[in-house]
Backbone bond lengths (Angstrom), bond angles and torsions (degrees), N, CA, C in turn:
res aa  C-N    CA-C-N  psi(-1)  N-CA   C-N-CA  omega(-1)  CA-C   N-CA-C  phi
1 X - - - 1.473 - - 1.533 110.51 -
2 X 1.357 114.38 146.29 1.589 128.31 160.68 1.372 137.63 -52.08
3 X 1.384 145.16 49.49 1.519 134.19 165.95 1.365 106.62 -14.34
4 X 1.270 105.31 80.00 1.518 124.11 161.97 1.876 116.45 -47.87
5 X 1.264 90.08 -45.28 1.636 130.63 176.76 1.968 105.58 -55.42
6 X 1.153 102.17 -35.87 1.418 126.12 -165.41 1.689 107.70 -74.97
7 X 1.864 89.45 -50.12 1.185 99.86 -147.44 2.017 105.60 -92.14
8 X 1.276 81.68 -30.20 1.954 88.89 173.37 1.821 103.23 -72.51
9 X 1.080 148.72 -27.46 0.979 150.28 141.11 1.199 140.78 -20.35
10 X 1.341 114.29 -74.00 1.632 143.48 138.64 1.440 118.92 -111.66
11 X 1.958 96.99 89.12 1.561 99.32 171.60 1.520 131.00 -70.57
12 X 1.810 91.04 -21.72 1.130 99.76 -175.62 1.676 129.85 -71.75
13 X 1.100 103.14 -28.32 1.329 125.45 -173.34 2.016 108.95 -77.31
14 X 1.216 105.62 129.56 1.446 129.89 166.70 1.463 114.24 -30.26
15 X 1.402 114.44 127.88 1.773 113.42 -159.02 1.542 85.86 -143.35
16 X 1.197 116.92 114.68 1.770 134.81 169.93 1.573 102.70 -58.92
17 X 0.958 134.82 102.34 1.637 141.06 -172.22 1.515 100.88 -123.80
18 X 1.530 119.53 120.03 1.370 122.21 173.02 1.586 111.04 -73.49
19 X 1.521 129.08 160.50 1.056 143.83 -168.09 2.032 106.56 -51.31
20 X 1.648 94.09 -40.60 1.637 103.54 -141.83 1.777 80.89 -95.84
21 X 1.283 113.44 4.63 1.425 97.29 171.86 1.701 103.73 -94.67
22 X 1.382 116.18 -31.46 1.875 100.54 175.64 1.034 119.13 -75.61
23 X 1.740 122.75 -18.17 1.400 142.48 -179.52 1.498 103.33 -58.84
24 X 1.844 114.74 -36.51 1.326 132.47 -178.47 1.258 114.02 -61.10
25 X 1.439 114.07 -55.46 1.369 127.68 -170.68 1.615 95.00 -67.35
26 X 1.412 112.38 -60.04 1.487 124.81 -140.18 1.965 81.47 -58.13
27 X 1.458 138.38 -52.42 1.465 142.95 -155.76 2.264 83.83 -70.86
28 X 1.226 113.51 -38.66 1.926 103.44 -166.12 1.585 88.53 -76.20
29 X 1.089 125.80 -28.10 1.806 117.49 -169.96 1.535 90.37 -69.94
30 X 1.510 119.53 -37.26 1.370 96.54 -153.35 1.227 94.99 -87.03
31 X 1.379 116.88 -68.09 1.866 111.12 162.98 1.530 108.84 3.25
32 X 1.152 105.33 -97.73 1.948 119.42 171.68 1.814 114.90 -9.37
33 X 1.184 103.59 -54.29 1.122 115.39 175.51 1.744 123.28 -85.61
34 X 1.223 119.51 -14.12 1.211 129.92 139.58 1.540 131.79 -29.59
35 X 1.474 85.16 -74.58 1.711 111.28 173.02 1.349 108.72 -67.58
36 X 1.456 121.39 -60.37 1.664 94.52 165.45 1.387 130.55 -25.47
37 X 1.344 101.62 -54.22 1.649 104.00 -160.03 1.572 106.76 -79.41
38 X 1.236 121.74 -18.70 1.699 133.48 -171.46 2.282 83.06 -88.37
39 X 1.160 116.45 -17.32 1.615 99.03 -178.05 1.612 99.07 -89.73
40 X 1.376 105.01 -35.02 1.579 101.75 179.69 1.101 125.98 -74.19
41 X 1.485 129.35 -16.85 1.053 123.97 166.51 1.880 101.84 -87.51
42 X 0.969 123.50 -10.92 1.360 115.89 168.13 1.862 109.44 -89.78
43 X 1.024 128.94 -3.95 0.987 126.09 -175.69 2.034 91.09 -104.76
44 X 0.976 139.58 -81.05 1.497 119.57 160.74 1.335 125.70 -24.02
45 X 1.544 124.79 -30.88 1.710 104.13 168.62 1.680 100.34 -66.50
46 X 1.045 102.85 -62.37 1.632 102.17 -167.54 1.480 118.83 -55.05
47 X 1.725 127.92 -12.24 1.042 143.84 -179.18 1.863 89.11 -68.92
48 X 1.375 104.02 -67.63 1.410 120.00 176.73 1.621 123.53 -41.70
49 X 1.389 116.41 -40.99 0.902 118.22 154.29 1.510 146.65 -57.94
50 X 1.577 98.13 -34.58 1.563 119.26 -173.18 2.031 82.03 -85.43
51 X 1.040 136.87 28.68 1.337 120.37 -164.32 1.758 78.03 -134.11
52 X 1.159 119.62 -63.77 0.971 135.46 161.19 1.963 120.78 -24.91
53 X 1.074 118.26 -63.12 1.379 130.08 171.48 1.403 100.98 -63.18
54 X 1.525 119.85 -42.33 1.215 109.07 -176.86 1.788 138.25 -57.70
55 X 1.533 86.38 -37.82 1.371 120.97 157.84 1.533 122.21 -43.69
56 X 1.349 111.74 -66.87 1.199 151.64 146.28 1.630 104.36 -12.43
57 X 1.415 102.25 -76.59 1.728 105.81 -175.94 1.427 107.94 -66.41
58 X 1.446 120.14 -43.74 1.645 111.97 -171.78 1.770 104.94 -66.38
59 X 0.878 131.56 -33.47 1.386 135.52 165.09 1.508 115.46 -49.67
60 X 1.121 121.80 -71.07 1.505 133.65 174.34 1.535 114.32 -40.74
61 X 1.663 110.70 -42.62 1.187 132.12 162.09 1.963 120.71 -56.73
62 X 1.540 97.88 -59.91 1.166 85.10 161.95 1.454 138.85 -53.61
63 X 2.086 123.91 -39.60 1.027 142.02 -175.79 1.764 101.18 -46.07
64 X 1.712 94.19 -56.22 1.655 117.13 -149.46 1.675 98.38 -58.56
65 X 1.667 118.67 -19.66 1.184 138.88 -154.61 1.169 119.11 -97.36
66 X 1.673 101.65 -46.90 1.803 105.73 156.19 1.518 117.21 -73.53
67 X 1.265 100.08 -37.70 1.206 87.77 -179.86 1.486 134.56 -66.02
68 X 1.460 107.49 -20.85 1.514 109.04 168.76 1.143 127.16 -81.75
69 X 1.824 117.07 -20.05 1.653 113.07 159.39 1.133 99.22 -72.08
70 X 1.566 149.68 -44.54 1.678 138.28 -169.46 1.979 94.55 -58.59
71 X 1.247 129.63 -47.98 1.161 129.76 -177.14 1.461 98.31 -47.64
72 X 1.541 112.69 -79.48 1.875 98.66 -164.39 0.970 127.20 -80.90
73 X 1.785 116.64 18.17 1.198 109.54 161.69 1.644 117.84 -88.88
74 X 1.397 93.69 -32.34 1.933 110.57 -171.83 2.038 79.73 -71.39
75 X 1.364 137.20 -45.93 1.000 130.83 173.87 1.833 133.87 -48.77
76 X 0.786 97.83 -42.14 1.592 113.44 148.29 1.310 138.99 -48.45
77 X 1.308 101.15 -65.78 1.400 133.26 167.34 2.086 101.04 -60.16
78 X 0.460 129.13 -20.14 1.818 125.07 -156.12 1.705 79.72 -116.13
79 X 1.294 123.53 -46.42 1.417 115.52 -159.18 1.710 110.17 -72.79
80 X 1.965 106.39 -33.60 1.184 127.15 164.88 1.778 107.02 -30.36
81 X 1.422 87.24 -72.30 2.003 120.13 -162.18 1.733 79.59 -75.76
82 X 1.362 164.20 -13.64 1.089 134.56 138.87 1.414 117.63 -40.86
83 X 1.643 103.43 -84.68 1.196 113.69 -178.07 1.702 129.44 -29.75
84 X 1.578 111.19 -35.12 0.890 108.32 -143.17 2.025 84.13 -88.42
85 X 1.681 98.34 -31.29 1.546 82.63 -168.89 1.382 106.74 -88.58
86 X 1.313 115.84 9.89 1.705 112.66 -170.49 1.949 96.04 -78.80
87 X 1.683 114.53 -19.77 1.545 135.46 -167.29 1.868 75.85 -76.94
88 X 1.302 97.31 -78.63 1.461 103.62 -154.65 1.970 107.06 -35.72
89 X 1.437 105.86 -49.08 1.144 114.08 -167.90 1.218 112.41 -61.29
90 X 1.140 132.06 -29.81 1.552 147.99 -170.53 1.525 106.14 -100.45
91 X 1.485 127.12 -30.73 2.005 115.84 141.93 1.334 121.89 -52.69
92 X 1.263 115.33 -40.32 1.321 129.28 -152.02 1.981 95.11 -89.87
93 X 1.377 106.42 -41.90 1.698 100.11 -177.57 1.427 125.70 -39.96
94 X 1.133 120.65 -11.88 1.291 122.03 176.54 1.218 119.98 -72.83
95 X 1.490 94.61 -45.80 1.572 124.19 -159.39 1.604 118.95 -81.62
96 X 1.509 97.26 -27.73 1.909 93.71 -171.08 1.424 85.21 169.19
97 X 2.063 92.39 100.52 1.693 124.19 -178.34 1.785 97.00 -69.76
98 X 1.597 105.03 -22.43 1.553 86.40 -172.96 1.674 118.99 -91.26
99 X 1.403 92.07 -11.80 1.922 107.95 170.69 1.453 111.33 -61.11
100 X 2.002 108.25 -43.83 1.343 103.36 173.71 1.614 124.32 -76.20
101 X 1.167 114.69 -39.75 1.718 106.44 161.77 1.368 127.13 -37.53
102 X 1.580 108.31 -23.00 1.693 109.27 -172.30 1.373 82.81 -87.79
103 X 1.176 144.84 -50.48 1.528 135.03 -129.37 1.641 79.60 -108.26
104 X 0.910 169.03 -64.84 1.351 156.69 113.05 1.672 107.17 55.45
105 X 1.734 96.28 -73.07 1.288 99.78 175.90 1.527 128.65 -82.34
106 X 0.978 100.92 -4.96 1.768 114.55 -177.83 1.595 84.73 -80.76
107 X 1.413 127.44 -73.23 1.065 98.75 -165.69 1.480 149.41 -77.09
108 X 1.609 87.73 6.44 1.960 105.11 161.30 1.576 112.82 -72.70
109 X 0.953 118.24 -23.28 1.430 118.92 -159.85 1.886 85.25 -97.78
110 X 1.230 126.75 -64.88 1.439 110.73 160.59 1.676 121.65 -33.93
111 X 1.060 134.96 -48.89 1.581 132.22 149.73 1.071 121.60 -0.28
112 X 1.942 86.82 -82.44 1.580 123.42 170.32 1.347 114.87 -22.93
113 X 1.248 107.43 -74.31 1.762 115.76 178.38 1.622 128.43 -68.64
114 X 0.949 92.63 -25.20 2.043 94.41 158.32 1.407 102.22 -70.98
115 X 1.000 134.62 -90.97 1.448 132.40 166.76 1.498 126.32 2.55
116 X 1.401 102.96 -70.49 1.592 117.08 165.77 1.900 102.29 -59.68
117 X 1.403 126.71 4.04 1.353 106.80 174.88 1.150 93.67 -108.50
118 X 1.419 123.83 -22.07 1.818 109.26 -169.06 1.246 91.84 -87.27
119 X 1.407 126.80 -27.27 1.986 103.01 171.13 1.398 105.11 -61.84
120 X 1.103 118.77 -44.30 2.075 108.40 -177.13 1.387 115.39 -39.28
121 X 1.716 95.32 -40.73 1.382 99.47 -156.68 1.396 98.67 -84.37
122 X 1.670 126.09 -28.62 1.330 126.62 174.42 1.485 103.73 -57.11
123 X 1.247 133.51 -47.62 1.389 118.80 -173.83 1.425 113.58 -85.02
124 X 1.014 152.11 -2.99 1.278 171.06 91.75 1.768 95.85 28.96
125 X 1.741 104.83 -74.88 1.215 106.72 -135.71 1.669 89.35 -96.59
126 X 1.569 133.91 -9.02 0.833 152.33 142.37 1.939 118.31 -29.33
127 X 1.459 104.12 -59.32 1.251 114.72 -153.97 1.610 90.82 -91.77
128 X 1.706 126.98 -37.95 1.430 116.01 148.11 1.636 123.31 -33.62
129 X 1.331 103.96 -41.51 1.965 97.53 -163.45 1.189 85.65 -80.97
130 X 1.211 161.71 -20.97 1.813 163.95 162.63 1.189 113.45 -48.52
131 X 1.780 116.57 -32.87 1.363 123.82 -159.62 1.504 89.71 -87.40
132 X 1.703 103.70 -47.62 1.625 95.31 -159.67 1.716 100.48 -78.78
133 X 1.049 127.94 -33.61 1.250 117.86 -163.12 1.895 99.84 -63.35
134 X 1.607 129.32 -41.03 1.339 131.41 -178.26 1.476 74.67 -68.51
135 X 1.385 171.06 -13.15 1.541 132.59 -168.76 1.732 95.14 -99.11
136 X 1.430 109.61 -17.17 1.722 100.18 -167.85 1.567 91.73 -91.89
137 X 1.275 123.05 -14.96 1.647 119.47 -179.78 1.533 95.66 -66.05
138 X 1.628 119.78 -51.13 1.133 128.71 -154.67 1.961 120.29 -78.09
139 X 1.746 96.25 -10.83 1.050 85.29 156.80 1.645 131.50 -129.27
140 X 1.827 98.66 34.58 1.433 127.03 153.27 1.352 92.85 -50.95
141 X 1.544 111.22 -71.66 1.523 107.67 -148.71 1.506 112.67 -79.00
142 X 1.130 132.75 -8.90 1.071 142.18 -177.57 1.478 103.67 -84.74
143 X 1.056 123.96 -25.07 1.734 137.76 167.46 1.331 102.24 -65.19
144 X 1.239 126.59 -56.03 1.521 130.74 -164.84 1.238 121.88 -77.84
145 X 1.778 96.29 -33.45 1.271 109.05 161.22 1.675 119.76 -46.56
146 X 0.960 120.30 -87.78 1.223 140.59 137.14 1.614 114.48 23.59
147 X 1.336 129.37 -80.77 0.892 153.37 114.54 1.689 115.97 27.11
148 X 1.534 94.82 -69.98 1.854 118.37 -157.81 1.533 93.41 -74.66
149 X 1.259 100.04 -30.91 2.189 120.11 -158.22 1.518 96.08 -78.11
150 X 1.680 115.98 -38.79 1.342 101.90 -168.64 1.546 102.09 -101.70
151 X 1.441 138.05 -6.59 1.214 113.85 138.72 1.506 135.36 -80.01
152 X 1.297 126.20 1.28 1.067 112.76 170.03 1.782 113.00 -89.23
153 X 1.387 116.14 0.43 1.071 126.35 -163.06 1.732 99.71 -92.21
154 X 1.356 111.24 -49.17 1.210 116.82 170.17 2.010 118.64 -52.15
155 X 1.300 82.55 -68.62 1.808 80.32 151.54 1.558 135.46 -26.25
156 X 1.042 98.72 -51.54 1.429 90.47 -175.27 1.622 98.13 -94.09
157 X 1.353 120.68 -49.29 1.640 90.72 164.13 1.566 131.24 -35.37
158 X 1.343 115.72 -28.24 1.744 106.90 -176.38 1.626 104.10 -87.62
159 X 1.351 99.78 -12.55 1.885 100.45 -168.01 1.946 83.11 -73.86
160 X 1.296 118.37 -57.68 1.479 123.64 -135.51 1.846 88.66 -81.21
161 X 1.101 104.61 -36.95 2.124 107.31 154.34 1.666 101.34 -29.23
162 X 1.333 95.10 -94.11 1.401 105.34 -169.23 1.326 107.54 -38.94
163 X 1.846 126.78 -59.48 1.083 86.12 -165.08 1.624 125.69 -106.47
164 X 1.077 106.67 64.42 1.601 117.64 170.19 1.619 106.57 -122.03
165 X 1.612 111.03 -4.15 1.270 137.83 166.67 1.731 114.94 -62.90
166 X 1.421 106.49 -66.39 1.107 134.98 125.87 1.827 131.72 0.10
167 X 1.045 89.29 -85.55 1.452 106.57 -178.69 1.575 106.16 -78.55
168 X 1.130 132.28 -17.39 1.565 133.63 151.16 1.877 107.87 -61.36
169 X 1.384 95.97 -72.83 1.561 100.38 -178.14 1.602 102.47 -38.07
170 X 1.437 123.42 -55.29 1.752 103.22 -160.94 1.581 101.93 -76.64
171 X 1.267 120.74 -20.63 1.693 125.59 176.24 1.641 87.12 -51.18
172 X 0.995 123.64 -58.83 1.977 123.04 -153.65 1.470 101.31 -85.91
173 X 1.251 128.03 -34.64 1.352 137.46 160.86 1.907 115.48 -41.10
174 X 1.435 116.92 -58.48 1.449 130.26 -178.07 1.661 109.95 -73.26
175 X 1.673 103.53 -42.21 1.719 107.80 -174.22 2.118 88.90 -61.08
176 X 0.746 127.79 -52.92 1.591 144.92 -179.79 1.604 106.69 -49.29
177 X 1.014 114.31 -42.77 1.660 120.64 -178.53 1.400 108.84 -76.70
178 X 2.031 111.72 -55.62 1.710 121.86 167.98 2.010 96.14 -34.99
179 X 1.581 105.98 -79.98 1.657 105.14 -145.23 1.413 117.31 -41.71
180 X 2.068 97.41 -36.01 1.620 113.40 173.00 1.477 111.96 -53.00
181 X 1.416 115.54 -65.12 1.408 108.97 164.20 1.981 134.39 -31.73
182 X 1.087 104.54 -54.31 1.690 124.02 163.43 1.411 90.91 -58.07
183 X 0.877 150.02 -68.85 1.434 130.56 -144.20 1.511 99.55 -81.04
184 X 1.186 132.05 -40.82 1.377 122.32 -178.24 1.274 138.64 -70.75
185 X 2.129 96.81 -11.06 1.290 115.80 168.02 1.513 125.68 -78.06
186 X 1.649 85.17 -14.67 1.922 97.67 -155.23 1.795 78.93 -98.18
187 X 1.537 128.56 -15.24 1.460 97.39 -177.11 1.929 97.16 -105.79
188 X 1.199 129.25 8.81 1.530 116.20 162.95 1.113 99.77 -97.94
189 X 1.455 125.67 -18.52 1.895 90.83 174.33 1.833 91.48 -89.24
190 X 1.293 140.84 -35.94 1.719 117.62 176.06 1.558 107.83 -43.30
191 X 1.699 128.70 -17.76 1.453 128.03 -168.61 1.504 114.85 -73.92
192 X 1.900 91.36 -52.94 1.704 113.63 174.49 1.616 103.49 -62.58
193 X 1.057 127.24 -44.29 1.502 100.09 -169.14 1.553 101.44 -102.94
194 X 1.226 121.15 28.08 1.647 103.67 147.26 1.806 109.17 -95.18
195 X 1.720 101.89 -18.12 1.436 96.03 -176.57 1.808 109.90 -79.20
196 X 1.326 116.92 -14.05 1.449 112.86 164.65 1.262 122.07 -61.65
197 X 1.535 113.32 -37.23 1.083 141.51 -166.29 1.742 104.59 -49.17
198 X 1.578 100.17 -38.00 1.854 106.86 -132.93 2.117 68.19 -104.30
């Protein structure tokens, strides 16, 4: 293991680090960086999505929008052509019970269709509060997202710290092991050729 303790202390100084400890780091950097990249591509679907819903709502918005001037105008208009034949029907009752049964029914079936517009418009404004509530879900997760990206980001900055920390120390560790080596070669052969010598 690493004297972490050791090493923030005296960074400068040479730190004996076994193989299977950068092997350690080197598999969490990559891990780390895994998960980054599996959040970023989850943070662009849902980017895509929230682009998507957005779309989504201004449309629904637009529909909900024509459709409510087409409502009070066809609303107007129908209440007009009520009124006007509920007059006619009520001159005419005297005159011909079977004239008023038709106009009777004309104006149920006009009813009918105002009615059938405020359900449109009831589901309309329904299928909007659906849109926005999936856009406020959508930017829960896009928060958390968010969030997950900038700690794992920090993470791997302190991993890739350490290990170039690391990877210095065993650089100064091996140059240190080579010169030891050289020097012990350069004094058994000064040994052998004083023993030729003699």
């Amino acid at each position: 293991m690493v004297d972490w303790l050791k090493v923030e202390q005296k960074p400068q100084k040479g730190v004996k680090i076994a193989g299977q400890v950068l092997l350690d780091f080197r598999k969490k950097t990559q891990d780390l960086t895994s998960q980054l990249n599996n959040l970023k591509d989850q943070l662009e679907k849902s980017e895509a999505m929230k682009k998507n819903l957005d779309t989504n709502l201004k449309d629904a918005n637009a529909k909900i929008k024509d459709l409510e001037e087409k409502l009070e105008s066809q609303k107007d208009e129908y209440e007009t052509k009520v009124a006007k034949m509920e007059g006619e029907t009520k001159a005419l009752k005297e005159v011909n019970e079977s004239t008023v049964g038709k106009l009777e029914s004309r104006v149920k079936d006009l009813e009918g269709k105002v009615s059938g517009l405020e359900t449109d418009k009831d589901d309309l404004t329904q299928k909007l509060i659906t849109a926005n509530s999936a856009l406020e879900d959508n930017k829960s997760v896009m928060e958390k997202l968010n969030a997950e990206n900038d700690s794992l980001n920090k993470q791997l900055v302190e991993i890739e710290s350490r290990c170039k920390m690391l990877e210095d120390a065993l650089a100064e560790r091996d140059y240190d092991f080579f010169k030891k080596t050289l020097q012990e070669r350069a004094k058994r052969a000064t040994g052998d050729d004083l023993g030729l010598d003699q």
